[in-house]
C-alpha positions in Angstrom: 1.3 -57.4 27.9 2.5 -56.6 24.4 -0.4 -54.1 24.2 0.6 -52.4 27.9 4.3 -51.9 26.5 3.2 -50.8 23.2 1.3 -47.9 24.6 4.3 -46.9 26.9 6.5 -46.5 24.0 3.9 -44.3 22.1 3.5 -42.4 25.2 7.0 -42.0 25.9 7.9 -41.3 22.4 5.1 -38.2 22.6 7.0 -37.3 25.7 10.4 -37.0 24.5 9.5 -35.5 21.4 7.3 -32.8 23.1 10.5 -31.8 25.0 13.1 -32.2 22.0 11.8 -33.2 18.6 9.8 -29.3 18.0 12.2 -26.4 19.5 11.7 -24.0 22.0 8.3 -21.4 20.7 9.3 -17.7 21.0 6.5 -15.3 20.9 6.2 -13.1 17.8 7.8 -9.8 16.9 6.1 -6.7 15.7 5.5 -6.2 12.0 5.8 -2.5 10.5 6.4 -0.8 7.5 9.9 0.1 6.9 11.2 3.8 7.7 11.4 5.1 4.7 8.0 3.9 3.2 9.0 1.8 0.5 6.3 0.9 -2.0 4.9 4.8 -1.5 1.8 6.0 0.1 -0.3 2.5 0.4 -2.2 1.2 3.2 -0.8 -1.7 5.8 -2.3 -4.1 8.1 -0.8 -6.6 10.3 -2.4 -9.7 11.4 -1.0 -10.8 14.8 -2.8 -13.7 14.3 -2.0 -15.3 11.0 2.0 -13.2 10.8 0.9 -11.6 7.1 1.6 -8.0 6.6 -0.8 -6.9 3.5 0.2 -3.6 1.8 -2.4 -1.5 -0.6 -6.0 -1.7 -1.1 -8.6 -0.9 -3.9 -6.9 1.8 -6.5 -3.5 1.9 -4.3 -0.1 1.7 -6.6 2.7 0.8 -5.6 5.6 2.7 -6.2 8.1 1.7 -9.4 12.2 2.0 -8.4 15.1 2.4 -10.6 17.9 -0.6 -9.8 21.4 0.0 -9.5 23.1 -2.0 -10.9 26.8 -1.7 -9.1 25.0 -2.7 -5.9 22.8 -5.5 -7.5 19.8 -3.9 -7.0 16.9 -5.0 -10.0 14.6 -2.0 -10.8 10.8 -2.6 -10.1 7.8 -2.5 -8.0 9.1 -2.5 -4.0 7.5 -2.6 -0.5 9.5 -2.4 2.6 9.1 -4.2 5.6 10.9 -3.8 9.5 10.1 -7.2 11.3 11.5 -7.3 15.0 12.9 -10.2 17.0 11.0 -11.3 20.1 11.6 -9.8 23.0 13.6 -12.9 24.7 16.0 -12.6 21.9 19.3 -10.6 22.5 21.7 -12.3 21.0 20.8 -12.2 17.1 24.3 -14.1 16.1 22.5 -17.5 15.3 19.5 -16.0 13.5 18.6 -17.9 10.6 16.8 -15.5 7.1 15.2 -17.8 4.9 14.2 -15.5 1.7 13.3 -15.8 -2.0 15.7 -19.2 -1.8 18.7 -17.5 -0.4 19.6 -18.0 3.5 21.2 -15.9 5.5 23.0 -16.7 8.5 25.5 -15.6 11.8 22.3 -12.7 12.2 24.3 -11.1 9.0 20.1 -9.8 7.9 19.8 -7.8 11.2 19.7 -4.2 10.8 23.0 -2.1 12.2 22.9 1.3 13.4 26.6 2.5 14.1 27.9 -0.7 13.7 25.4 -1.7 16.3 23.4 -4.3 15.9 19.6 -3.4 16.1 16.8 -5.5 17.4 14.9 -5.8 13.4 15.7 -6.2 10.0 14.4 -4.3 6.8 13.5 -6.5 3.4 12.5 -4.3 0.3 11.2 -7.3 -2.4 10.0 -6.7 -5.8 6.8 -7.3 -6.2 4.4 -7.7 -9.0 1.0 -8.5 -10.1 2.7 -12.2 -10.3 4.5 -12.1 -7.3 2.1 -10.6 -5.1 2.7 -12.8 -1.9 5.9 -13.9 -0.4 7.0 -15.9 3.1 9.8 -14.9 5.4 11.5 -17.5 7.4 13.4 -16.7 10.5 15.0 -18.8 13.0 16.5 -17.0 15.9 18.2 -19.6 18.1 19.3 -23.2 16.6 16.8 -24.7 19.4 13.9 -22.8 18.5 11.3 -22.9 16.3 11.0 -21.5 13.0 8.7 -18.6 13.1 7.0 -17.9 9.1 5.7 -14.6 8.1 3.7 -13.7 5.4 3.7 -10.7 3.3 1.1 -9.9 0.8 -0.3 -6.9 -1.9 -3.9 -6.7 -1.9 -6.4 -7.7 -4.4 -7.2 -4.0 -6.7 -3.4 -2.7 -5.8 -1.8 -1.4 -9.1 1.5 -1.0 -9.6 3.4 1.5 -11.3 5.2 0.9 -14.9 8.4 3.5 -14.1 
């Protein structure tokens, strides 16, 4: 008997948190480079499968920027990426950014055209033969699931000194 309720918990514990304990899976935006082809003239794949953007190849560089330092921008080595939020998602004002330890809130990340709020958001991150890979964290509704991209520089990219 103790068995036959011991296995009824289990099972029901599996079916609550099937329903509750993981959040609702959205399906994946698209991945692009960003408009204005930060990082310079480098190749870029994206991996629907795994979520990594990789940006370069054998001999590529990647572009050097000056900072400025009134809007808190650090000079260095840049690639720009435009992620977009699934398709079910209209209402970005509960998105959650989790980036290079800092999170961002209330959809504050998401792009604005006109004071209209776009369907993407843009990240430009150093990068470095150190820092050569780096995971985005978004969370678009509080019931969701957290959806984790990567993005990457190939092995052989170079980057430029300035």
């Amino acid at each position: 008997m103790k068995r036959k309720v011991l296995i009824i918990t289990i099972l029901l514990m599996f079916v609550i948190s099937s329903f509750y304990g993981c959040g609702k899976q959205l399906s994946y935006g698209d991945v692009v480079r960003d408009s204005a082809l930060t990082g310079g003239d480098l190749s870029f794949v994206y991996d629907k499968q795994t979520h990594t953007a990789t940006f370069g190849g054998q001999g590529e560089v990647v572009a050097y920027y000056i900072g400025d330092e009134e809007l808190g921008i650090k000079s260095g080595n840049r690639i720009g990426v435009k992620i977009y939020a699934p398709d079910e998602i209209t209402d970005y004002s509960k998105a959650k950014l989790d980036f290079e330890g800092m999170q961002y809130t209330s959809g504050s990340f998401m792009s604005k055209v006109y004071d209209q709020t776009q369907n993407y958001f843009v990240l430009k991150p150093l990068v470095s033969e150190d820092v050569s890979s780096l995971e985005i964290r978004v969370t678009w509704t509080p019931d969701s699931e957290t959806q984790t991209y990567i993005i990457k520089v190939a092995k052989g990219t170079k980057f430029a000194n300035s």
